[in-house]
VOMAR-411722 format. One record per residue: x, y, z of N, C-alpha, C, O, CB in turn; residue in three letters. Coordinates in steps of 0.02 Angstrom, whole numbers, plus 50000, padded with zeros to 5 digits. Atoms other than C-alpha are relative to their C-alpha. Glycine has a CB too. Layout:
<sites>
> n_X|n_Y|n_Z|ca_X|ca_Y|ca_Z|c_X|c_Y|c_Z|o_X|o_Y|o_Z|cb_X|cb_Y|cb_Z|code
> X|Y|Z|X|Y|Z|X|Y|Z|X|Y|Z|X|Y|Z|ALA;
...
</sites>
This chain:
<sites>
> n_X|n_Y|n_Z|ca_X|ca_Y|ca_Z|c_X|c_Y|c_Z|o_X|o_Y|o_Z|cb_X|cb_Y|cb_Z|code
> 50057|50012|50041|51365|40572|49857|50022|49962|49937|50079|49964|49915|49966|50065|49982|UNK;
> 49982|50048|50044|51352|40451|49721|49997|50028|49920|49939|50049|49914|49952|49938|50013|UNK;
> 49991|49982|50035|51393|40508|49540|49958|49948|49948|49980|49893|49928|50060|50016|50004|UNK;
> 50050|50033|50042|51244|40450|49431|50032|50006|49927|50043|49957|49891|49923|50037|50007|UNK;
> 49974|50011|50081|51310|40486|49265|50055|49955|49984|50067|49931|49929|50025|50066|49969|UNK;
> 49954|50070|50021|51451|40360|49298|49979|49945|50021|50006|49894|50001|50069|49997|50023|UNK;
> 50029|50079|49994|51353|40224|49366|49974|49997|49934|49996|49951|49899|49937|49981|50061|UNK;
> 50016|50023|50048|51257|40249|49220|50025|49982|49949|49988|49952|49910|49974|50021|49990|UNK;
> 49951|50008|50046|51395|40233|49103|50044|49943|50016|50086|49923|49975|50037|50061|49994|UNK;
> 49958|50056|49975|51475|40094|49199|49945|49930|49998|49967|49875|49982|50031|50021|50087|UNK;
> 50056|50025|50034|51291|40010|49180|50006|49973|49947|50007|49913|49931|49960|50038|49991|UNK;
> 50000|50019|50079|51304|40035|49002|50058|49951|49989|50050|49922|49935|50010|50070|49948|UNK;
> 49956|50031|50036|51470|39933|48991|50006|49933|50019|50026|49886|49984|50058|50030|50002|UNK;
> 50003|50057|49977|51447|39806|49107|49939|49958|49986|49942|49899|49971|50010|50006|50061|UNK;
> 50070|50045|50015|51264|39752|49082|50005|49958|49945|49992|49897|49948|49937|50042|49984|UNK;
> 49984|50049|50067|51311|39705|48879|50053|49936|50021|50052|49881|49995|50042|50052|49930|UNK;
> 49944|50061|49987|51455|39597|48953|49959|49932|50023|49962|49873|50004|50059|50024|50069|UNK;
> 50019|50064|49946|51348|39507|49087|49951|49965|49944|49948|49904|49951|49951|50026|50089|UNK;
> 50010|50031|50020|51242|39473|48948|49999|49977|49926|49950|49969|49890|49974|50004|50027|UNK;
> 49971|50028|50047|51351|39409|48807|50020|49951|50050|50018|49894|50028|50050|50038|49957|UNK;
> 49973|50042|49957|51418|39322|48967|49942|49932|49982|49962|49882|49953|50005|50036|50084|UNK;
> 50063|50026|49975|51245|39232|48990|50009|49947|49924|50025|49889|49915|49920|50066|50013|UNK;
> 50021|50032|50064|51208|39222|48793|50053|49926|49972|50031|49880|49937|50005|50068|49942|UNK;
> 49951|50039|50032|51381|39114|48759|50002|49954|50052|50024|49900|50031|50067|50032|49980|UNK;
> 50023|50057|49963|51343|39010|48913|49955|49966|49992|49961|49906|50008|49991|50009|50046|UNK;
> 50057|50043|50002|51171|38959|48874|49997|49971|49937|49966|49919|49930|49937|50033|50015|UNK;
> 49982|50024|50062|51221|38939|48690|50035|49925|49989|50022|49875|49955|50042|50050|49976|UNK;
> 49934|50071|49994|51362|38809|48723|49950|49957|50044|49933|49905|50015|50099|50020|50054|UNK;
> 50059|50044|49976|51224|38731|48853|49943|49969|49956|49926|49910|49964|49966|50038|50046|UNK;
> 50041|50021|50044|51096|38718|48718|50051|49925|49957|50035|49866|49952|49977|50077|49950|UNK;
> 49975|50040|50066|51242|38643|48581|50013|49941|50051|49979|49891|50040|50076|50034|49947|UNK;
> 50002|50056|49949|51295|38525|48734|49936|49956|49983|49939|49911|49941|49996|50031|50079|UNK;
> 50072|50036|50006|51120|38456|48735|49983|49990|49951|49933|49954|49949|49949|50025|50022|UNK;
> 50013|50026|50067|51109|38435|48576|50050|49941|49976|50025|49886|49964|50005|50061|49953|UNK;
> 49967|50069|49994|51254|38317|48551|49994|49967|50062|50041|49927|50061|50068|50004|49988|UNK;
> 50007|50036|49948|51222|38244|48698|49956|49952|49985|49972|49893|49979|49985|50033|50053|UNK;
> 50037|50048|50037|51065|38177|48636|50004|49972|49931|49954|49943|49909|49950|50021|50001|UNK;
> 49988|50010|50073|51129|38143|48462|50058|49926|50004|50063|49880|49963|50039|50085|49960|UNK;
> 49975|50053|49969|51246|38025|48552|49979|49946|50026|50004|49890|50023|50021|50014|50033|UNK;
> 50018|50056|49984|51126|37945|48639|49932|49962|49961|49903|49910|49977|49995|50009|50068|UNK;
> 50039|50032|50064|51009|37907|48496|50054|49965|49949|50034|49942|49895|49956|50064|49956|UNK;
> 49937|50032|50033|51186|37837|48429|50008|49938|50031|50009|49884|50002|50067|50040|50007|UNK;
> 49984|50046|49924|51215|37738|48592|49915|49935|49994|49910|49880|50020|49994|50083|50102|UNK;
> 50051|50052|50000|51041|37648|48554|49995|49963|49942|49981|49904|49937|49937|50024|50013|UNK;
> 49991|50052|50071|51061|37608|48370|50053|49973|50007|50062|49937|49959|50004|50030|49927|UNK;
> 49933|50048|49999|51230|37530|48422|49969|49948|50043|49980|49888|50038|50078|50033|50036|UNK;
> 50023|50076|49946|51127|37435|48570|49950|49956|49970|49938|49900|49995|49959|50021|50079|UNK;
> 50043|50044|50033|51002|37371|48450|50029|49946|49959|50012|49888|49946|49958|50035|49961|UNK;
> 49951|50053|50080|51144|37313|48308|50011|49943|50053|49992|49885|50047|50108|50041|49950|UNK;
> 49986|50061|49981|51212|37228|48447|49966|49945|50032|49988|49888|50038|50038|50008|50027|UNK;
> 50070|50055|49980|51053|37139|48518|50013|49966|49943|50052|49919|49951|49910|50029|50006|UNK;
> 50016|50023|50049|51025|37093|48346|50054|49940|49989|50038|49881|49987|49992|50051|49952|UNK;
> 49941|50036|50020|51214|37026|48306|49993|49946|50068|49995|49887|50050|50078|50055|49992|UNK;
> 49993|50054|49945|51209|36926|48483|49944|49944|49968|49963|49889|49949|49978|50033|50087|UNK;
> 50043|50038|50016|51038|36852|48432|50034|49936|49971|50044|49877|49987|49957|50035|49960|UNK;
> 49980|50048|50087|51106|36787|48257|50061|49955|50023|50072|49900|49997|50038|50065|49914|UNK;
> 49953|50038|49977|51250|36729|48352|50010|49926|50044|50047|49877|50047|50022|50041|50025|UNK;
> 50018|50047|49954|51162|36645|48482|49969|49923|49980|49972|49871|50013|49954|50036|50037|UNK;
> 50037|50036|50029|51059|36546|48352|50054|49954|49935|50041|49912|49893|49939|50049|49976|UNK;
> 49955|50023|50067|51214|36509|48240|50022|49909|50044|50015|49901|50105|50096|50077|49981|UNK;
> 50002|50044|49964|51263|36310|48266|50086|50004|50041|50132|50037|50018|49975|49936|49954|UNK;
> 49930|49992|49956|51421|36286|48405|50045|49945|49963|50030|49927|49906|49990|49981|50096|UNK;
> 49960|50020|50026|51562|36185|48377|49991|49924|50015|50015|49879|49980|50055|50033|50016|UNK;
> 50024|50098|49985|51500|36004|48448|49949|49999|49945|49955|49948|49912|49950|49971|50097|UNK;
> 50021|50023|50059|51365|36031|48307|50032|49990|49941|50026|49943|49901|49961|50029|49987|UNK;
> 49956|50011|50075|51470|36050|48169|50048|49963|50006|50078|49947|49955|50033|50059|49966|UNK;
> 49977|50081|50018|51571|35901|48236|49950|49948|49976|49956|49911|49927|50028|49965|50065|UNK;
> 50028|50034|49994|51434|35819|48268|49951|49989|49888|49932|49934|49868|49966|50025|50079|UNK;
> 50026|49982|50067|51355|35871|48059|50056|49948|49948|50041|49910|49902|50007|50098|49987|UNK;
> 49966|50022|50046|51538|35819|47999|50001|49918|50016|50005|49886|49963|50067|50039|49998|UNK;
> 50017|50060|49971|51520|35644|48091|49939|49971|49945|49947|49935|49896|49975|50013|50083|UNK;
> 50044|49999|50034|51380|35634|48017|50016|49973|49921|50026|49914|49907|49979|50063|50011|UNK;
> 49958|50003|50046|51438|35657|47844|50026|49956|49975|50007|49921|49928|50034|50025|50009|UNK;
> 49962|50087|49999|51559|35523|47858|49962|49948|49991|49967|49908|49945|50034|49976|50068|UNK;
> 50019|50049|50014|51447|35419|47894|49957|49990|49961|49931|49934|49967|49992|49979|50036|UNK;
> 50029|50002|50027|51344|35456|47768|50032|49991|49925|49996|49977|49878|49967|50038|50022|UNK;
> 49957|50001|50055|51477|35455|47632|50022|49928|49988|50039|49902|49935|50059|50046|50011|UNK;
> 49971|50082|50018|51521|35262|47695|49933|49972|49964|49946|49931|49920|50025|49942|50084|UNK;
> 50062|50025|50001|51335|35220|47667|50003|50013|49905|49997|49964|49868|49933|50048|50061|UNK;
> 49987|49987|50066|51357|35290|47488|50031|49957|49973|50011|49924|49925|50028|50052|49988|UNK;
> 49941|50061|50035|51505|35180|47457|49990|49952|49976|50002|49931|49920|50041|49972|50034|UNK;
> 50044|50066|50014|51406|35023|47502|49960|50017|49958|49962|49983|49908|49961|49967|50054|UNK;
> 50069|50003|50054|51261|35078|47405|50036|49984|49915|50015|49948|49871|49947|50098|50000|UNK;
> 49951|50006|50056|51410|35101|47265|50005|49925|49942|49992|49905|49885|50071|50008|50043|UNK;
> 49984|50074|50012|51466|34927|47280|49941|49956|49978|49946|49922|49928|50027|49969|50064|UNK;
> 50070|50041|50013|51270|34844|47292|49988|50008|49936|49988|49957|49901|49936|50023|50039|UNK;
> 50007|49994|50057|51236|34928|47138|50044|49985|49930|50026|49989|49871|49988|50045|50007|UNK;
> 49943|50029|50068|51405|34865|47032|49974|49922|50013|49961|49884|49967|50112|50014|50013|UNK;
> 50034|50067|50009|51341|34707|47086|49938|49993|49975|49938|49957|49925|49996|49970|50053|UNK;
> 50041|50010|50050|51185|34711|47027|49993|50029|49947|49934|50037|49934|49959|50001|50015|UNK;
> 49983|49963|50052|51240|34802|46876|50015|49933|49965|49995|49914|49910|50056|50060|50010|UNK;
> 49958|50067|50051|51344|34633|46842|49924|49950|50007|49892|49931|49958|50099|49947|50049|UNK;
> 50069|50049|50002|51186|34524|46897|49957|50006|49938|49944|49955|49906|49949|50018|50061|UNK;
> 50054|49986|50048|51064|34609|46767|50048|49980|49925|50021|49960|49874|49965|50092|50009|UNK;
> 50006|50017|50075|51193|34583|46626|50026|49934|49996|50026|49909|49940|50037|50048|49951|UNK;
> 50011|50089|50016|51229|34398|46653|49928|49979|49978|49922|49947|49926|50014|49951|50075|UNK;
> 50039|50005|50039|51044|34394|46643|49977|50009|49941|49947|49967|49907|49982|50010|50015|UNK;
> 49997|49982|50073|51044|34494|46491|50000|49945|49962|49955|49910|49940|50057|50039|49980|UNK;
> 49971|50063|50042|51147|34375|46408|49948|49927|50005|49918|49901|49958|50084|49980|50037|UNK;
> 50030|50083|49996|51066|34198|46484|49920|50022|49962|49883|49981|49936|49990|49958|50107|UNK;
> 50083|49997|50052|50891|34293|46398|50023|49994|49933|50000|49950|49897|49945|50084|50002|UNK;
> 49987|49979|50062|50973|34351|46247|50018|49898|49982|49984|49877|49935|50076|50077|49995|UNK;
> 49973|50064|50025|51042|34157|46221|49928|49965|49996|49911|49934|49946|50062|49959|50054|UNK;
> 50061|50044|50024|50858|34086|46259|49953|50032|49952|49911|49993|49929|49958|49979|50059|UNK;
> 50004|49976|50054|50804|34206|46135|50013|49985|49940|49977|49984|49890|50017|50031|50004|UNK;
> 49973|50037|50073|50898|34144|46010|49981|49920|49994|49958|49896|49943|50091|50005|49994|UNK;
> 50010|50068|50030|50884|33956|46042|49931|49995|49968|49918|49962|49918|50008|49945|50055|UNK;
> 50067|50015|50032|50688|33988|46028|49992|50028|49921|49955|50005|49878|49941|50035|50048|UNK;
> 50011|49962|50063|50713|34105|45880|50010|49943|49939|49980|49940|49886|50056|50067|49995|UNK;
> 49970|50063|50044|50813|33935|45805|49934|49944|49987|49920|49916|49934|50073|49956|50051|UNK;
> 50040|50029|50008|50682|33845|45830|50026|49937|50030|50017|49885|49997|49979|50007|49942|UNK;
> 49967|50053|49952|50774|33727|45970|50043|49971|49946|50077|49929|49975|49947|49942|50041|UNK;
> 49942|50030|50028|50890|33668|45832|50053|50007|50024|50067|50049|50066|50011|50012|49946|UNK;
> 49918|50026|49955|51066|33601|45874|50027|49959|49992|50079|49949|50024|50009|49987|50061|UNK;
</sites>
């Protein structure tokens, strides 16, 4: 025959085990799931930065434009040069005129005397 007062006492010691057993399993399951998703709400703000950074990247100019910009450049720096030169020449043009006014200026101011 079966001895009830020690099942019940063997009850009492095992039942708290099985469930501290339980409680520290479903605990660590809960905290699991909790970083788990804390990760992957991490895992999406990293997939957005990098959408974003590809974008900006995608739109940035490549390396045949920025030959093609410094080309450019150049030739826009010779165009300067000439314009440089046109303008020392007619720099000297306007003051030979100067002068050939300033002289008929004066002869009229003389009153054509000579």
């Amino acid at each position: 025959m079966m001895d009830w007062d020690l099942f019940w006492k063997g009850l009492g010691v095992i039942f708290p085990m099985l469930v501290a057993l339980y409680t520290f399993v479903a605990t660590r399951r809960k905290d699991l799931d909790k970083k788990l998703e804390a990760g992957h709400e991490r895992m999406d703000r990293h997939e957005a930065r990098i959408s974003r950074l590809e974008q900006a990247v995608q739109n940035m100019p490549g390396k045949d434009d920025m030959h093609a910009l410094q080309l450019e450049l150049v030739r826009q720096t010779g165009s300067m040069e000439k314009m440089a030169a046109v303008m020392e020449g007619n720099a000297m043009i306007t003051a030979r005129l100067e002068a050939i006014v300033s002289r008929h200026e004066q002869h009229l101011l003389d009153g054509g005397k000579k």
